[in-house]
Each structure stands twice: as C-alpha cells, then as structure tokens.
N, C-alpha and C positions, 0 to 999 in steps of 0.2 A: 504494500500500500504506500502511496507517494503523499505525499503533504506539503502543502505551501506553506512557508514561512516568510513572513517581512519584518525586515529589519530596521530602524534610521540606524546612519549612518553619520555623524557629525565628524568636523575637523578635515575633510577631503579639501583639499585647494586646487583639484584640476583632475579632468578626464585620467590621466596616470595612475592617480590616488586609485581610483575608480579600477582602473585594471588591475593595483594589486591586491585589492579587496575582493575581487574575482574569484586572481589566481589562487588565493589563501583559503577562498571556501569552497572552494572545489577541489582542494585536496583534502579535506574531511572525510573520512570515510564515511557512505550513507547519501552522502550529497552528489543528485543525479545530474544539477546543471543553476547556475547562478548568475542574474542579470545584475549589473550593477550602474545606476547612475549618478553619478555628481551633479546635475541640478539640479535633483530632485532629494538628495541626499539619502537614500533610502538604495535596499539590495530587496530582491525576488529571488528565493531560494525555492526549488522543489529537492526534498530528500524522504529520503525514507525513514516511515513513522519511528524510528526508535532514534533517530535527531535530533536532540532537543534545541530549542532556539537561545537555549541559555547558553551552551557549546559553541551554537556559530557565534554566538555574540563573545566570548572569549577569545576564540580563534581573531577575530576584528581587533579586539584590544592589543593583543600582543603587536600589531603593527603599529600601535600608536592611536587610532582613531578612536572614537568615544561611539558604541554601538546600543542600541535598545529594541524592545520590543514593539513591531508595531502590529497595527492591526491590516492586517491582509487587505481587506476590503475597502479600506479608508486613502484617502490621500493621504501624502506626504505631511507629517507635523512640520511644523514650522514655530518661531518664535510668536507670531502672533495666537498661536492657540494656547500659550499659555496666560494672555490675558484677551479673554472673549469680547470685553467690550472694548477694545483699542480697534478691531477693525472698522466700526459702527463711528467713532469720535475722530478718526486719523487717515487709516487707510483709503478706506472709501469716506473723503472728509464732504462736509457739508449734504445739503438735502435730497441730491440726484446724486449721491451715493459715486461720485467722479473718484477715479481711483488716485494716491498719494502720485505725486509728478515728482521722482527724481533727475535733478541734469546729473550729468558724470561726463567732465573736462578731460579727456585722453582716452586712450585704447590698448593701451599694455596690460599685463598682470595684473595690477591693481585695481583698473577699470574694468575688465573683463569681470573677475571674479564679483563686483560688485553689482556691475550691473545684473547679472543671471542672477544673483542670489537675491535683489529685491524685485526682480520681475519674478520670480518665487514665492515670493512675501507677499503677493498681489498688489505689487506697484508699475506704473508706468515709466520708462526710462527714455529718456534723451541722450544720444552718448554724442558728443561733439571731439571731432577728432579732425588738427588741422594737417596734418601729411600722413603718413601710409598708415594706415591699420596696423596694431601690431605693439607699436612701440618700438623700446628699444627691444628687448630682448630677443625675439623673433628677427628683427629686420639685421642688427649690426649690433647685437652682441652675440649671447650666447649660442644662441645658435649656427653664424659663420664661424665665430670663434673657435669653435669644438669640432668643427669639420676640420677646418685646416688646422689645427693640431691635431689631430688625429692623422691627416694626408701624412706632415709632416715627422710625427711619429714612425709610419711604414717606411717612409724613405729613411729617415736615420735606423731604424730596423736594415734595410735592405743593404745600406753600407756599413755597418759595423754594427756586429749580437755579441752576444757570447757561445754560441755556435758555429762559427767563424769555422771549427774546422771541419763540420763536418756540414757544413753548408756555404756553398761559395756565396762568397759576399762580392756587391756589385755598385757601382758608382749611378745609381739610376738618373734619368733623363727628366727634368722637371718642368713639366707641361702647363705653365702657369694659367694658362688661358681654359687650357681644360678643365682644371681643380676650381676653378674660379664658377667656369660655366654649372659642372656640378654641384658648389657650394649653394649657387644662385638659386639652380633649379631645387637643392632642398626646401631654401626659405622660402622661395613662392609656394611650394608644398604643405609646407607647416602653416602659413600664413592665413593663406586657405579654409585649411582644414580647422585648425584652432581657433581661427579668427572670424573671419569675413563669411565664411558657410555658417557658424553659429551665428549671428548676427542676423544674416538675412530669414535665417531660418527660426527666427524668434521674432513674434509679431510684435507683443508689447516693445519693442527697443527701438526706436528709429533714429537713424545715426547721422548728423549734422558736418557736414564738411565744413570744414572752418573754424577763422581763428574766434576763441571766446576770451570775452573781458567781463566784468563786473560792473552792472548797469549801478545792483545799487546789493542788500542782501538778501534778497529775491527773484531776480532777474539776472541774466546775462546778452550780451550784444556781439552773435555770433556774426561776422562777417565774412564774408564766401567771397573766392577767388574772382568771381565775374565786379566784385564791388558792391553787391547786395549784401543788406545787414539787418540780420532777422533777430525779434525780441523774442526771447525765451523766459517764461515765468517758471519758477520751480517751488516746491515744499520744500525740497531741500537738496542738497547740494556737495558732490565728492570733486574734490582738486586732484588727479592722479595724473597731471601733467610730465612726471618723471626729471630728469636732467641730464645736461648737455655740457661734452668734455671742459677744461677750465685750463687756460692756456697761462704759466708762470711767467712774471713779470720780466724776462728776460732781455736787455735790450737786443734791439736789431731784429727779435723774432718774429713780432707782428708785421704782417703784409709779405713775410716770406711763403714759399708753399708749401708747407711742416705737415706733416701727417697726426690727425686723431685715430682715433683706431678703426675710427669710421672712412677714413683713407685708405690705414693699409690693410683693412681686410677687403675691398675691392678694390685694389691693385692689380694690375693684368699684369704685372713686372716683379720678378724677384730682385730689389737693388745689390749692386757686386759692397756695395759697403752701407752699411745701417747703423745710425744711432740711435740710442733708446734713453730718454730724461725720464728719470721714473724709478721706483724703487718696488712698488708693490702687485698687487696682481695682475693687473695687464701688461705693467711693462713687462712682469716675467713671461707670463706665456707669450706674449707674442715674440717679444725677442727670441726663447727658444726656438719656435715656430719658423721665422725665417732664417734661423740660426741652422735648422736641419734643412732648410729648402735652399740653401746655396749661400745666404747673406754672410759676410764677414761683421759680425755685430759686435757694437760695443756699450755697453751700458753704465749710464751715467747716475752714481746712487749718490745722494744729497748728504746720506751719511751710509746705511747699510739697507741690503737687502731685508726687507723685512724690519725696520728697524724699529718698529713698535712693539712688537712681538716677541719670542723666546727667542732670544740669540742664538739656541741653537738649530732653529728653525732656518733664521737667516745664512748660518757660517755652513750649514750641509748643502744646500740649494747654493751656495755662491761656488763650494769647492764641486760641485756636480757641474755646474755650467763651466766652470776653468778650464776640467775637464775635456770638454768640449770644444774647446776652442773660443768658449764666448769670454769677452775681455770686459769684467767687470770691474769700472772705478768708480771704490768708495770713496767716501768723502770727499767728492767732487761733483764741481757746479759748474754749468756752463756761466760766463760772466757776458758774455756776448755773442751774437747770431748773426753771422754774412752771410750771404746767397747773391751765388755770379755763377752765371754761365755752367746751370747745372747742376751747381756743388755749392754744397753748407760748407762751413767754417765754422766751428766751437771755437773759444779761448777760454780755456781752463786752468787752473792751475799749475799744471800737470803739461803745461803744451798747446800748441793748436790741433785741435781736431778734424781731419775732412773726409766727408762722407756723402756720399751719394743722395741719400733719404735719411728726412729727421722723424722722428717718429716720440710726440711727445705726450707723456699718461702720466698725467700728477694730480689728478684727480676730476671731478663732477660737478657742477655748479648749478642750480636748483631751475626749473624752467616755471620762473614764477614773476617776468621780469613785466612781462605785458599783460598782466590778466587786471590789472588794476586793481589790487586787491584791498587796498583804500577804503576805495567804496563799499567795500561789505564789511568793513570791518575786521578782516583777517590779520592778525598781526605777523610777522616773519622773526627769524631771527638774523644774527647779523651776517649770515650767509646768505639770505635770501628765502631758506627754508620754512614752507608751513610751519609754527605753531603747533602741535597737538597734545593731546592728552591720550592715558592708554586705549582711551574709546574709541581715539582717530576723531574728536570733536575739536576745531578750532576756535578762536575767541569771538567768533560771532555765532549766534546762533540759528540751525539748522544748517550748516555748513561744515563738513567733514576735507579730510585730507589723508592720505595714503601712497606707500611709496617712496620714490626717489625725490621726490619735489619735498618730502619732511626729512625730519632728523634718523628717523629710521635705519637700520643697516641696508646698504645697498644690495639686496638678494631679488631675485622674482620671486621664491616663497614665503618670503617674509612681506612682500608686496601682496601678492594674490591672500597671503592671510589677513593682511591689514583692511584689504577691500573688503574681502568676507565681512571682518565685524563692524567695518562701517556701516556696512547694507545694514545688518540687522540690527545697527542701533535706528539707521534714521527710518526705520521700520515700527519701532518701538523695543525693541529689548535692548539689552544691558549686556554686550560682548567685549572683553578687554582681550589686549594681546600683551601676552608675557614674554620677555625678550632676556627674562633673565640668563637664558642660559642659551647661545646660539652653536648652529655647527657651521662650518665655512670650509670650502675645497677650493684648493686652485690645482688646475691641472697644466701643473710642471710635469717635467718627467727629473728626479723624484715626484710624484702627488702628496700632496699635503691634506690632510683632514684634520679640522680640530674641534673640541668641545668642552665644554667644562669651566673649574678655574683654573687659572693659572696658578704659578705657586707663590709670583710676587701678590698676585691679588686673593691668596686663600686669607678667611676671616681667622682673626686669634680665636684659636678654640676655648670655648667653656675647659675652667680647669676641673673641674666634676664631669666630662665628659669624652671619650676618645675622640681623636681630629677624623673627620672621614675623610676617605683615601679613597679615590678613581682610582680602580685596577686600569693600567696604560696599554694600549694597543699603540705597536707599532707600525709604522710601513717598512716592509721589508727591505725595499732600495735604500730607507734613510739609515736604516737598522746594519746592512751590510758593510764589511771591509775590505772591498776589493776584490772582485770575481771578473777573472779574464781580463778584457778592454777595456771591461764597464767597471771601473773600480769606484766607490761610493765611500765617501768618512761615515764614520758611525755616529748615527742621531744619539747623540748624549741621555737626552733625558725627554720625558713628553712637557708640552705645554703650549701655549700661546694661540694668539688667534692668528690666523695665516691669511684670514679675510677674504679668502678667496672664493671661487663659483660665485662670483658674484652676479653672473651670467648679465651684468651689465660693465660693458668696457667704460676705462678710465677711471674706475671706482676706487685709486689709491686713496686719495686725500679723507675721504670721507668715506670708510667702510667702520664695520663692528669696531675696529681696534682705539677708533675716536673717543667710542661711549663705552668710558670704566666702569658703567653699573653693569655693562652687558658682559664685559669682557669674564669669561669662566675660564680657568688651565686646562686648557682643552687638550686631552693625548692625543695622540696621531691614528690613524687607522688606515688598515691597508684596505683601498678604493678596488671594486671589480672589472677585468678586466673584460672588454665588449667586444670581444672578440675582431677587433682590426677593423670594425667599421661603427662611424658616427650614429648610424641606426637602428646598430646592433641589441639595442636595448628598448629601442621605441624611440617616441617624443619625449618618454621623463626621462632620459638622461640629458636631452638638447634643452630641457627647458628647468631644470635645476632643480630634481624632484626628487634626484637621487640624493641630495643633500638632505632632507626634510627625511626621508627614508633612514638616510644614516643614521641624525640625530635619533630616529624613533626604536631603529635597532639597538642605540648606545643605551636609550633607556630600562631598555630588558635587560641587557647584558652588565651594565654597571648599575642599576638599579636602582633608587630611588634620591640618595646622592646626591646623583651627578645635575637635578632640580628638575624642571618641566617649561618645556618652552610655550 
C-alpha cells in the first residue's frame, strides 16, 4: 500500500536546495518517488505505509533545512496562516480586497528569491531591472568565473599532474575564443532557465525595464530606455540593486583601459603579461586562472594575500602560487599608472612594472548612487551601503534592503536568504537572518573553505566551563608536503575566513572578513571534486549552493558548537 505524505519544507534558497531534498528522500528506504519545490516550499512524497512522515522529516533536517508536517490536501502554509487576520487588514488591503503591491529594485539572488517568495504570500510584485536579468552573479561573476577556472584547471592538469609518468603530459593549445564562446553559451543557459523562464512564467510579477529612483517613500520613477518614465506606487518596497567593482585611488589609473573582472572574464585574449592589484578572492582566482591559460602574472598585494585572515591561510596559497610561476609582491603598491601604446607601466617600490593587461579587484562599491534614496528616507552608510536591520528593514518604513547594495557578506546565498526574509516580513511575519557564523570558498587551487571562529576571535571561556573546540577539517593540498611536481607547504593550523565563493567578483574590500561579529575560526574543509566539468554538479555549484551545503554539512558533523547561521 502507497501513501502520500506532504511535507513544508522551510530554509531552501533556490531550485538546488530543492534537488537535494529530492535526492535525500529518495534514498529512504520505502520511498517510491518525491517531488520537491522551492516556491512552494513544500515536498510530495509517495512511500510505503510503514514510512513514517516523522522519518522523512528527519532525513530533511540533517541537510540543514527546517521540515514539518503538512497536510496532503491543503496548500502550501505560509507565514500568513499563522496570523488569519493579517491577510483581510494587509495583504488583500482595503475594501476590493486588491492584493499587497511589492516593487523589488534589481534581478539577482536577492530579488529573485524575494520576489517568488511574496508572490507566494499572495502578493503582487513589480520587479524593475535596469540591464540584463540576472544580476551579477549569473551574468559576470560566479558563474563565468567557475567555468574558466575550471577550463583553466584541465589545462594546468594536462601540463603538469602528478602522474606525469605514467601519463604523458602535454603543453595544450588555448582556444581563447572557444572557452569564451562556451563560457557564454552556459550563462545564456542558466540565465534563462533560473531567471527570465521563471519570470515570464509567473503571472503575478511583471518586470519593469528601467532605471528606478525614489519619487518619495511610496513610489518610484522608473525610466525606460526610449525616455518614458512611469510612476510606480508600492506597499512596500526591497532595494536588491547589488554592487559595482571600486577602482583605488591610484594616480594615472582612471581613463586608462584597466580591467574589472567584468573585462577579463570576456576577454577573447589571453594577455602574454598580466597584472593583478588585489589581494583577496578575485584577484586570487583569477590571477591563477590566467596564470594556467598562458599569462605570465604578477600580483600586486597591498600587504598579504589574505591579509585579514589566518596567516596561515594567506603564506600556503602564496607558497602554492610561487610554485607556479605566479610572482606574488607583498607589501607592494602600485604608486602610479601609465598607458602608451599598449602597455601599463606600474611604479612601485620594488621597480617599474610593464605589463600587457591591468587587471584591478580591490573591492565592491554599493549601487545605490542614483536611486535617490533621500526621498524615502533611507539612510546609507559611509560607503554608500543600505542601512538594515536583521529583518533586512531600512530606516524608513515599509522599505527593505538585501544583498550587495547592504553591509551584508558579499555571497548569492546569503543574498537569496536575505531576500527570503524580507519577503516575509513585508508580508507580515517576523524572519531575521543570523550571520553569526558564515562559510566562504574561494576556489584556488589549493580550495579554501572556512567556518566557525577563529582562534584570534574565540570568546574567553567561562572559567566553570570547558572552551569548545571545532574538531578541524583539512584540505588535503593545504595539509600536504610535497608530492611529485605539485609540492604544497603544510597548512599549519585551521582558521580564518578566506571570504571566498563569493560568486560575486571584486568582493575583496568588502567580504565577511570586514564584519568581526560574523567572523567564526573557520577550519578548512576539503571541497568535492566535479568531476572536470563546470556542470558536473548542476546549477548549485555555479550558483554558490555548495557553500550553504557545506556550512549545513559542518553543522552535523561538528555539531552544535560551531553556532547556526
């Protein structure tokens, strides 16, 4: 005999979630087949009678998410059923019952996840978005990002393993234009599918080309390409505008033709000489990145690699890249920037430096600069950054913020979760986001994962109390001492936040390592290998799910501890 079970399922931040809530109760034994969807939050289970729903709903826990019993025949719960009369006073406000109107300023992680989860909550959404769909992370971060180091990974594979003798190793041929065209064709792929299909294919949402400003804290004055400029009234109101690379005060450098990382990942050219201004996760991956696909790179660190972080994070990743051939100078500043006929010129301490392509990732700067925020009353801080509270509430009221445009750690899933509970507050419930304890991957090659506290920021323990102790996971490349070609310094000890996966480029300046209440002694963990291709995992590893994953793994395995994000 078969039985239907339904589940909610809360805490999913994206279709991925969804898949591995799937694949986890379908390997239950008893469980004949399980549909699961993330805007609906909720799983359809058929199993057989001796299944109990209290099982599947364990089985969900252990991956992190928050599972319950639902009733089969009912829709989806939502926050508003836990107060009945908020839909009658709010939702459907006034006497013709017109459903709550939210805008939502952007189209990335933040705004995606926001908009579906209050067209969920039985609201109407406006989504205004002034260039591609997507955002950053889809369009020119994480997602080319992760392709072309990955490409660039095979090719340093294909010229130097540790198999070398029993597999001839080969100087391959680097088809820049091909890698490129492929790179492209995934993000139109993804962009698609995660973006612009769910969009059209959701009635409530109608999506606004153009730029929006703040008429007053009620309205916005969206104006569209052709020079038309339409009045939008809203109940209420998410900012998820995100932010755009931040170029240091270098003289000589403005008005040259410098690369953001939104340059050199659509580069149809590998340059024969590259410099990289930058110390933290972009400038590492990418500099490795063209470091294997032919570039003689050199990277210019303001003090160290990593230098917020556990120095032993920074001194392994520096002695791995040396390795390499890549030419890492610390505590060196460019003091000046020429461009003639071609070619930069750095003057550094250390020398003048000439290089082909400049390639500069010193951090993110808030895209909050036109939205006139004035008029609603939103305040910034001295970056530019939203204002919020753990609610994602700004200081004017009915006006939320999420994402890269706030103080937030620059992650997509820490974005896509911030959207989440904004929906459901300005829905009417009560969702905070806890950042106490974050994970972060940058994929170098060594990979970096971190969690936790660190050991400079562990609290003085209660003297009536044992200290708790994160048992530490290593990666095994940081862990090793020298095996064949690939010789690796041994990662000393765990800790520090490494800030990476930020799956948005130029996130040095302003990543976790900024906010010391977030910062945990994070061990290291060794990251899955995907088998030699970008898609070898799905969309959640292109779209930074595996990180939200790790963390959810770390919390079974190290256990209560290590805190709750």
């Amino acid at each position: 005999m078969t039985a239907a079970i339904a589940l909610r399922i809360d805490e999913m931040t994206c279709d991925s979630c969804a898949t591995h809530v799937r694949e986890a109760l379908e390997r239950v034994p008893g469980v004949r087949s399980a549909a699961v969807s993330y805007p609906k939050a909720r799983a359809e289970i058929a199993a057989d009678a001796r299944v109990s729903s209290e099982a599947l709903a364990a089985t969900v826990a252990t991956l992190g998410y928050r599972a319950s019993v639902a009733d089969a025949g009912a829709p989806p719960a939502g926050v508003l059923d836990k107060a009945p009369g908020f839909l009658a006073a709010d939702v459907q406000r006034g006497a013709g019952g017109v459903p709550l109107h939210v805008a939502v300023i952007g189209s990335g992680g933040a705004a995606m996840a926001a908009a579906l989860r209050a067209v969920e909550q039985g609201a109407r959404v406006t989504l205004i978005e002034r260039g591609v769909i997507g955002g950053t992370c889809v369009n020119v971060g994480c997602v080319p990002s992760k392709i072309m180091i990955r490409a660039a990974h095979i090719a340093h594979l294909r010229r130097e393993s540790p198999f070398d003798d029993g597999i001839g190793a080969c100087t391959p041929a680097i088809l820049r234009e091909r890698l490129l065209a492929q790179q492209q064709a995934r993000v139109d792929e993804l962009r698609h599918a995660k973006y612009e299909n769910i969009l059209a294919d959701t009635p409530a949402i109608t999506v606004l080309h153009g730029e929006a400003r703040f008429g007053d804290a009620h309205s916005l004055l969206v104006r569209q390409a052709e020079g038309a400029e339409h009045h939008v009234a809203f109940d209420r109101c998410l900012i998820a505008t995100g932010a755009s690379p931040a170029g240091p005060p270098v003289p000589g450098l403005q008005g040259t033709p410098y690369w953001t990382s939104k340059e050199a990942l659509e580069s149809e050219t590998i340059p024969p000489r590259l410099a990289v201004i930058g110390s933290s996760v972009v400038a590492v991956e990418l500099a490795q990145a063209f470091a294997r696909l032919g570039s003689k790179v050199t990277i210019l660190a303001r003090s160290t690699l990593f230098f917020r972080e556990d120095p032993a994070i920074g001194e392994a990743v520096t002695a791995a890249f040396r390795a390499e051939g890549i030419e890492v100078l610390e505590h060196t500043q460019a003091s000046k920037v020429a461009y003639a006929d071609g070619e930069f010129v750095l003057a550094t301490g250390q020398g003048d430096l000439s290089v082909d392509k400049l390639l500069v990732a010193t951090g993110r700067t808030p895209n909050t600069q036109a939205l006139a925020l004035e008029a609603a009353g939103v305040a910034v801080d001295a970056q530019g950054g939203v204002v919020i509270d753990k609610a994602m509430r700004t200081s004017a009221p009915h006006i939320y913020a999420a994402g890269d445009c706030t103080d937030q750690p620059q992650f997509v899933y820490v974005a896509a979760a911030a959207g989440t509970r904004a929906a459901i507050n300005m829905t009417g419930g009560e969702a905070v986001l806890d950042l106490t304890t974050m994970p972060a991957v940058v994929f170098s090659d060594p990979q970096v994962a971190t969690v936790g506290l660190s050991e400079d920021r562990q609290p003085a323990p209660d003297p009536g109390q044992r200290p708790a102790r994160a048992r530490q996971l290593r990666h095994p490349r940081l862990h090793q001492a020298g095996r064949g070609s690939r010789q690796r310094p041994a990662h000393r000890r765990a800790g520090g936040d490494a800030g990476g996966g930020r799956d948005h480029p130029d996130g040095g300046a302003r990543h976790p390592g900024a906010h010391d209440r977030r910062r945990a002694g994070r061990p290291t963990v060794p990251l899955p290998d995907h088998g030699g291709r970008p898609e070898a995992r799905g969309p959640d590893l292109l779209q930074g799910c595996d990180a939200a994953l790790l963390l959810r793994r770390l919390k079974v395995h190290l256990g209560p501890r290590t805190g709750r994000a």
